[in-house]
C-alpha positions in Angstrom: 27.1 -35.8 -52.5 24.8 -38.4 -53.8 24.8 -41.9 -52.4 23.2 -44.4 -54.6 22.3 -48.1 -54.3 22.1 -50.6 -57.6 20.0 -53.2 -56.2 18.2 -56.4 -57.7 16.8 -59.1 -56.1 17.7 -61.2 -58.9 21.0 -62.4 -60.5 22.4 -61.7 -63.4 20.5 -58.4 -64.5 23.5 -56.3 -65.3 24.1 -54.4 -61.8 27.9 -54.7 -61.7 28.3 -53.8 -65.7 25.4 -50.7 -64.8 27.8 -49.5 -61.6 31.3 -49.9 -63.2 30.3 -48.4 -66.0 28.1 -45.6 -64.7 31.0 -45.0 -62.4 33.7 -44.9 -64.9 32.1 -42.1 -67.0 31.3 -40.1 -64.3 34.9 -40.0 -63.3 35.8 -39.2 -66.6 33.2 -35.9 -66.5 35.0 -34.6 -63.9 33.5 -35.5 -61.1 34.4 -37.2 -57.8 32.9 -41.0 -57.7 33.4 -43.7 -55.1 32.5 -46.9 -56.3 31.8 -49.4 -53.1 31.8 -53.0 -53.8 29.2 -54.8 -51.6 28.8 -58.2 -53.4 31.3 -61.2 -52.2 31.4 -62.1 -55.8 34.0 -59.0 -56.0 32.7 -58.5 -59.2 33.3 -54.9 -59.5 36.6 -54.7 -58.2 37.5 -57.1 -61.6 36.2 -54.9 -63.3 37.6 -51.8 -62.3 40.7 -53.3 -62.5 41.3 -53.5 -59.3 40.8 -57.4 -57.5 41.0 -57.4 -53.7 42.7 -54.9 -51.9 42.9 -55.1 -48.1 41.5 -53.6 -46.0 38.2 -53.4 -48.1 34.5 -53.1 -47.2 34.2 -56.5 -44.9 36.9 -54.5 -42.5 34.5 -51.4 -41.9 31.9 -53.6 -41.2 33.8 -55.4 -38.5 35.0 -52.5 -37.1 33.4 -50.8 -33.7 31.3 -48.0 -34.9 33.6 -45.8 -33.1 36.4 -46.8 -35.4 34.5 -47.3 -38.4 34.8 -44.2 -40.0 38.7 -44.3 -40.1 38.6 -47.6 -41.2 36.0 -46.8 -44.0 39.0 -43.7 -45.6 41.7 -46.4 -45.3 39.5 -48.7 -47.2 39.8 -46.4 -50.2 42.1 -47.4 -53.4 43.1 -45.1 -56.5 41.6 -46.8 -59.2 43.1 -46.1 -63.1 40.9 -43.5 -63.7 41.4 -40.2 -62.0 38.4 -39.0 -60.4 37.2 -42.7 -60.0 38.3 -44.2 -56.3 36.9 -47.9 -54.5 36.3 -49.4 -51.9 37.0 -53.4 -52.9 34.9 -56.6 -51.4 36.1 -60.2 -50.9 35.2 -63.4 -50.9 34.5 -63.3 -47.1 32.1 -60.8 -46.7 28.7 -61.9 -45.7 25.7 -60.8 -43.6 27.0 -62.3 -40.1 29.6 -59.6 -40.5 27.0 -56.9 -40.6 26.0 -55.7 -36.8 24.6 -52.3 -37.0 23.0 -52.1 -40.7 23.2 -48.5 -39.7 27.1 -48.3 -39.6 27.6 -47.3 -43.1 25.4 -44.5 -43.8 26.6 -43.2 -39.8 30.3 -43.7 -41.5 30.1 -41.4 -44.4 28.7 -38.4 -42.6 31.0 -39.3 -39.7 34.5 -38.8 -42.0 32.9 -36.3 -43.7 32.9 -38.2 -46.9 30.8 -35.4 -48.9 34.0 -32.9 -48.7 35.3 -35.6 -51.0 32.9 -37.2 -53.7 30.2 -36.1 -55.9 28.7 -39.5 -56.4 28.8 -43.1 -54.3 27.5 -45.5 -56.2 27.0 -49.0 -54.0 27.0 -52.8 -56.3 25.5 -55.2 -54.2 25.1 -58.7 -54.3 21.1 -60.0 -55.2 18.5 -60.4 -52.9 17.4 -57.5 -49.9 19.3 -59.2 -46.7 21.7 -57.0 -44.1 24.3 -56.1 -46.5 22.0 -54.7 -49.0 20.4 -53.2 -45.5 23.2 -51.3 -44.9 23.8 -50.1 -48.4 19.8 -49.1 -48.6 19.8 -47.8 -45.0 23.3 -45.6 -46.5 21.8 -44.5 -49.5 19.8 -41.4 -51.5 18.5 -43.7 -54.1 18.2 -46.9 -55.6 18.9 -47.7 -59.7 17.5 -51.0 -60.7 18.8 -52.7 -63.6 16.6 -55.5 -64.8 16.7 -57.8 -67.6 13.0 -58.0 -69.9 11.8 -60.7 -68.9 8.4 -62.1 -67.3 9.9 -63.0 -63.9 12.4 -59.8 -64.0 9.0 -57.9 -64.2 7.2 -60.0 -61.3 10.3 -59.3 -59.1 10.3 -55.7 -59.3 7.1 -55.3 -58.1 7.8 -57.6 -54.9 11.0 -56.5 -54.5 9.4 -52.5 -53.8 6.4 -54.4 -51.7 9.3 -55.5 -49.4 11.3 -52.9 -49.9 8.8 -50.7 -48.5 7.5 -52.7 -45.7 11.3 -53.8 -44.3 12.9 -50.3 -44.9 10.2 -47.7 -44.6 12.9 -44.9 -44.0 15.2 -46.4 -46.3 15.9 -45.1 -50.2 13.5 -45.8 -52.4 13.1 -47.2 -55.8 13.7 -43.7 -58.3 14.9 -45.4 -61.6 15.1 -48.9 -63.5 17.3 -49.4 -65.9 16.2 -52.0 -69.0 18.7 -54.1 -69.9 20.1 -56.6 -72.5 17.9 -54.9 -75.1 17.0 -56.6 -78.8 14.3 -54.5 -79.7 11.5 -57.3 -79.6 8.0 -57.5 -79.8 8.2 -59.2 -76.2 10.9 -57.1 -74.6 9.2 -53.7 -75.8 6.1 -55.7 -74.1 7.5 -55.9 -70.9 9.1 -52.3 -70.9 5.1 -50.6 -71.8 4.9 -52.7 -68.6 7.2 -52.0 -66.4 6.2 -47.9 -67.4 3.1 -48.8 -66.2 4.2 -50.1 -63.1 6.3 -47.6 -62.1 5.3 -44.7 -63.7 8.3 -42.0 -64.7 10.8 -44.5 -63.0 11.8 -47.0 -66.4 14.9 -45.3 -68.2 14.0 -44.0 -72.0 17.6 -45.2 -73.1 17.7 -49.2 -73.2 21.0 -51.1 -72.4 21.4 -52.9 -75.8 23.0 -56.7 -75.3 26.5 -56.3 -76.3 29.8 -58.5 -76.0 31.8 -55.1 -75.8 31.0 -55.5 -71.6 32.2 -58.8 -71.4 35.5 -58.3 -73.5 36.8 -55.4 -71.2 36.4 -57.2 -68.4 38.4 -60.2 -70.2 40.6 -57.8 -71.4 41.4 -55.7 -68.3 40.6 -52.8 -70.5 38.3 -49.4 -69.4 35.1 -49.1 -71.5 35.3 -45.1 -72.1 38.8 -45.5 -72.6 39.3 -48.3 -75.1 35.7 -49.4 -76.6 34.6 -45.9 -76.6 33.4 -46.2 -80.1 31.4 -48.7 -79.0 27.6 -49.2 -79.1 27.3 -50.0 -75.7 29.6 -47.2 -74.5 27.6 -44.9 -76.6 24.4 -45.9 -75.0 25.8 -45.9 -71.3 26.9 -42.1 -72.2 22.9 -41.8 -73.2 22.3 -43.3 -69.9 24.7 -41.1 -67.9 23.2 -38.3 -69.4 19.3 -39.2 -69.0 20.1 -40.5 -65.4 22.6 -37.0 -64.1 20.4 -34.4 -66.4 23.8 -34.0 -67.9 24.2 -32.4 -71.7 24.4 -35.1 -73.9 26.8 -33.2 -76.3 29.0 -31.5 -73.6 29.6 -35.5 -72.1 31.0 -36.8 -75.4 33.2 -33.6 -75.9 34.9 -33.9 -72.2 34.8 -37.7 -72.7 36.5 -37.5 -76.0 39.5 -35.3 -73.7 39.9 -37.4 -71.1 40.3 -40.4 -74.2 42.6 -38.2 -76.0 44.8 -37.3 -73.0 45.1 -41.0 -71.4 45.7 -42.2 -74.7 48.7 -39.3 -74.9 50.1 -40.4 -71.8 50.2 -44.1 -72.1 52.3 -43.9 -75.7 54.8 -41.3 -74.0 54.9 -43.8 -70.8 55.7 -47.0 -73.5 58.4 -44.2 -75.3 60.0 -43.9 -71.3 60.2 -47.5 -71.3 61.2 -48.5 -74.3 64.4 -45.8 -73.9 65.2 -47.6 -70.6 65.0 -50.7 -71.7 67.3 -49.9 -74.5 69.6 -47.9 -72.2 70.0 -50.9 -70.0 70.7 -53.0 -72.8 73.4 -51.0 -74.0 
């Protein structure tokens, strides 16, 4: 099991669109994924379809650490993927209900959480405080999203300065992910940048700006599932594959399956209903 962090400092860089979609076509691979949502904003919950669901993350944080693994499995929803499970936030949660920053990473080995998932993939909330503590403190990794910008490029290099000097033995920064992409002079600037930075870290496939992430969300719809054709599905499949060392070609193929059976199943499910309705009627 791999336990990763998406972590910015800064808002509005793309980290809940980067984990609920990341997480999404994982799932739809075939393999295990919990998605934790550890930003009060409850972003990712909306857009997994899921809103609040009680208890959710805040609860495993309150509870005693002796309790806190139970609590953590009970935390855990279905979403509508298969494959694709979460653990929601709420408007509550903040850092006063974070005791023990260690309580989450001690939780998942505790209820044996790798018998169950392939991938954990953490959204939190900007800036480095206790909750993104305990998801750091928790995790393998950390992806950074960033938008191209002058101050995006700044903040990366102070965010690993503290990174490194708060959380010595926490994860580490292993890849940033450009987003909002135009294909500028100035953005391409700032990515020749950033590679310089951080050396073998900055993503080769670009997260182009696209409305497609905005109108799912809107919609209550799932990106791999109903925007598929989509250029900015198509590039998070790129992403999935460059990020997982996954075969480009096999992902669209199973991909393609998964689109092909939910689609199947949601017609014969509107063919149940529609017989009901009309027995009923009659």
């Amino acid at each position: 099991m791999k336990i990763i962090s998406v972590l910015n400092h800064k808002g509005g860089v793309g980290k809940t669109t980067f984990t609920g979609s990341t997480a999404q076509a994982l799932a739809l691979l075939g393999f295990r994924v919990l998605a934790i949502d550890n930003d009060s904003q409850h972003n990712l919950s909306s857009l997994l379809c899921m809103g609040v669901k009680m208890p959710n993350i805040r609860q495993v944080y309150l509870s005693s650490p002796s309790g806190a693994p139970a609590q953590l499995l009970r935390s855990i929803f279905k979403t509508e993927i298969e494959d694709l499970h979460i653990i929601t936030s709420c408007r509550d949660l903040c850092d006063a209900d974070v005791s023990d920053p260690m309580l989450l990473g001690r939780s998942f080995h505790s209820c044996g959480l790798e018998r169950f998932y392939d991938y954990v993939l953490i959204d939190n909330a900007p800036g480095i405080d206790k909750l993104q503590e305990s998801a750091i403190r928790a995790s393998d990794e950390i992806f950074v999203p960033t938008e191209l910008k002058q101050f995006a490029v700044d903040g990366l290099v102070e965010m690993e300065k503290t990174l490194s000097a708060r959380y010595p033995d926490g994860a580490k920064i292993s890849r940033i992910i450009p987003n909002f992409y135009r294909n500028t002079i100035r953005q391409n600037a700032f990515i020749a940048a950033l590679e310089k930075l951080f050396p073998g870290k900055v993503t080769g496939t670009h997260v182009p700006l696209d409305q497609v992430f905005d109108e799912v969300v809107t919609e209550g719809k799932i990106l791999f599932l109903h925007r598929l054709y989509s250029r900015g599905a198509a590039y998070y499949l790129k992403l999935v594959h460059e990020l997982f060392d996954l075969d480009e070609e096999e992902i669209w193929e199973k991909v393609m399956a998964r689109r092909k059976q939910r689609i199947s199943e949601e017609a014969r499910e509107r063919i149940v209903n529609r017989k009901e309705h009309q027995e009923s009627v009659i």
